[in-house]
C-alpha positions in Angstrom: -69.8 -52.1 -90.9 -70.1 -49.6 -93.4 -67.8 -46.2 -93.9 -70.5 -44.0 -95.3 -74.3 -43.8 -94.7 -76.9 -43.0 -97.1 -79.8 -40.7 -96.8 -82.6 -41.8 -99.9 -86.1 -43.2 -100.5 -88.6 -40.0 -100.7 -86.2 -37.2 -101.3 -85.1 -35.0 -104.3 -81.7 -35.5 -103.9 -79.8 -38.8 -102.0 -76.8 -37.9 -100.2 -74.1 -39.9 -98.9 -72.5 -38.8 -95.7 -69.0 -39.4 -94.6 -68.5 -39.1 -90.6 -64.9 -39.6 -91.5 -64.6 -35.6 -93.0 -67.0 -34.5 -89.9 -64.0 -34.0 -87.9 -63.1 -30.5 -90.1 -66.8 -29.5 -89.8 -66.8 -26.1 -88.2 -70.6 -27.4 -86.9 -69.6 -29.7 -84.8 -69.6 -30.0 -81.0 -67.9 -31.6 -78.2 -70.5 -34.1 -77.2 -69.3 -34.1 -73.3 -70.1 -30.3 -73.1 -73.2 -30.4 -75.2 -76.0 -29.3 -73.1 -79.4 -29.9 -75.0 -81.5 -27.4 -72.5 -79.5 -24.6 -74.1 -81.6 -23.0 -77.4 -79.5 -23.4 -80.7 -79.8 -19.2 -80.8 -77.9 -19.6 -77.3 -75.5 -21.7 -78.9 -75.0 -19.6 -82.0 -75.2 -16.4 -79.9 -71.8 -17.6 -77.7 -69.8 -18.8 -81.1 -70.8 -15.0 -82.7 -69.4 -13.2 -79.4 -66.5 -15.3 -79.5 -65.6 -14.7 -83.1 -66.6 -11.3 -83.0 -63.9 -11.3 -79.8 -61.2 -13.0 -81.7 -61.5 -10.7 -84.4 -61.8 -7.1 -82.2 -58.3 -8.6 -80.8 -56.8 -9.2 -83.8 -57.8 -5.5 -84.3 -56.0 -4.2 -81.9 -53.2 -6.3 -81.1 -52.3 -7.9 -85.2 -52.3 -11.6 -85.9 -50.0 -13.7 -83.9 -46.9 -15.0 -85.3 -46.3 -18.3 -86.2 -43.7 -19.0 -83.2 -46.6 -17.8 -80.5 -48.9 -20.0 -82.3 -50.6 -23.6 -80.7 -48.0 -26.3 -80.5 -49.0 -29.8 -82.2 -49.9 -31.4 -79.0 -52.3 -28.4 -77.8 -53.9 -29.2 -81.6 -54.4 -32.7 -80.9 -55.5 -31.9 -77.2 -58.8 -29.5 -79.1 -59.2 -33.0 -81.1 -59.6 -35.0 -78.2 -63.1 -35.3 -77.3 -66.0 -36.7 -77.7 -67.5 -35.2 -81.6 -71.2 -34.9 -82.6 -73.0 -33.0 -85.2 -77.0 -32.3 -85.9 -78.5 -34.7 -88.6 -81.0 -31.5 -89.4 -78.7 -29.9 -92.2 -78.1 -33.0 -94.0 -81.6 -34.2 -93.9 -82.5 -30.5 -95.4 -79.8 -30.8 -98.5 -81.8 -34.1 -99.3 -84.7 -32.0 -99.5 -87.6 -34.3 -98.2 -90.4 -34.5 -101.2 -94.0 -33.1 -99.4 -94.8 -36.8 -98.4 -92.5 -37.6 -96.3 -93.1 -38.0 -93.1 -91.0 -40.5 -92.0 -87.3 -41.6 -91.1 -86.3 -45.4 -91.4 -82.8 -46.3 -89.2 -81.8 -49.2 -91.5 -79.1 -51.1 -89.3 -76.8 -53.8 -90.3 -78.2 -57.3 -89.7 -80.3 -55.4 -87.3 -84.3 -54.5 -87.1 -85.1 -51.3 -88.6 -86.2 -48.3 -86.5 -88.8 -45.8 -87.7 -89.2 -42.3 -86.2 -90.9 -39.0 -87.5 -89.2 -36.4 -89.3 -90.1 -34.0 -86.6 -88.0 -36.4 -84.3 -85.4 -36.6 -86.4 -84.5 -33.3 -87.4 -83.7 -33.0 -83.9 -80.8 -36.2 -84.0 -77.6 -35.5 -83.0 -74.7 -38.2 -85.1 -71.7 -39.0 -82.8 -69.0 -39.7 -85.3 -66.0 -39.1 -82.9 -65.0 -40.7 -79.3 -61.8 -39.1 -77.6 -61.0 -37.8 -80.8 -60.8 -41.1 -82.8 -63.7 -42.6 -85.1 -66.3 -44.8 -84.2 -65.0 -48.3 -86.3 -67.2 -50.6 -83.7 -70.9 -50.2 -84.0 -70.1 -47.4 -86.1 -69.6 -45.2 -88.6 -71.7 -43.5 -86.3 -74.3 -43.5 -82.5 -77.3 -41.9 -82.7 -79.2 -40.1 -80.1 -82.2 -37.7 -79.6 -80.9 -34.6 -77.9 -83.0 -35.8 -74.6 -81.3 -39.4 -74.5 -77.3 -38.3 -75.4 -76.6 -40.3 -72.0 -78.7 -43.0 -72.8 -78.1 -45.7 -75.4 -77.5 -44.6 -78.7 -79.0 -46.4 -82.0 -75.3 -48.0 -83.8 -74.3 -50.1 -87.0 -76.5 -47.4 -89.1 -76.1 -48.3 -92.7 -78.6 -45.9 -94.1 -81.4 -43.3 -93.8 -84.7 -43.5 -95.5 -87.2 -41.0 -95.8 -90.4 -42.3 -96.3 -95.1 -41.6 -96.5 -97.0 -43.2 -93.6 
């Protein structure tokens, strides 16, 4: 099993991803509360209130000390679940040349899978399950949004882009 995954063939720039750094990722998401019904805009909208909550508190009350702040173990508790992130972003830093219109799965010893790019800028990457990474089948499960309780696609070694 690989540690890293590549994204290459028919884009400007190949990018390797580590799902091992995902974990610090301020756009990931807890895959047990992920609800795909619910518009990214939704999504974004809820984070913005929260922030913009947090921060008319710390307004009007300071910043709280260090003594009041989380233990360790209620840390590791907020590291506990079950961690995804959206393949979309990465798949746009690779910037896909005009062509392509495809996106090969390349598996270890396992058949290749081939899927639209329309498809797969909607992929979600689990990378974390309660809070620890995924070393079998791994580095990392993926799903379509409409299949995260189905069976996921595993032992990914890279992504290629690719023309019909």
């Amino acid at each position: 099993m690989a540690d890293v995954i590549v994204i290459k063939g028919a884009v400007r720039f190949g990018i390797t991803l580590d799902p091992s750094v995902w974990i610090f990722d301020d756009r990931k998401f807890d895959l047990r509360t992920y609800r795909p019904d619910v518009e990214d805009a939704d999504q974004e909208q809820s984070y913005l209130q929260g922030t913009g909550a947090q921060w008319d508190k710390e307004l009007e009350e300071g910043a709280t000390p260090p003594s009041e702040q989380r233990s360790l173990l209620q840390v590791r508790k907020v590291l506990d679940g079950d961690f995804a992130i959206k393949l979309a972003p990465f798949l746009e830093n690779a910037e896909p040349l005009p062509e392509a219109t495809l996106l090969r799965i390349h598996r270890e010893n396992m058949e290749t899978i081939t899927l639209t790019l329309e498809q797969a800028k909607r992929a979600i990457l689990q990378f974390a399950k309660d809070g620890k990474p995924i070393r079998e089948r791994g580095p990392v499960l993926f799903y379509l949004p409409e299949q995260v309780n189905g069976e996921p696609i595993d032992s990914i070694t890279a992504f290629e882009l690719a023309a019909e």
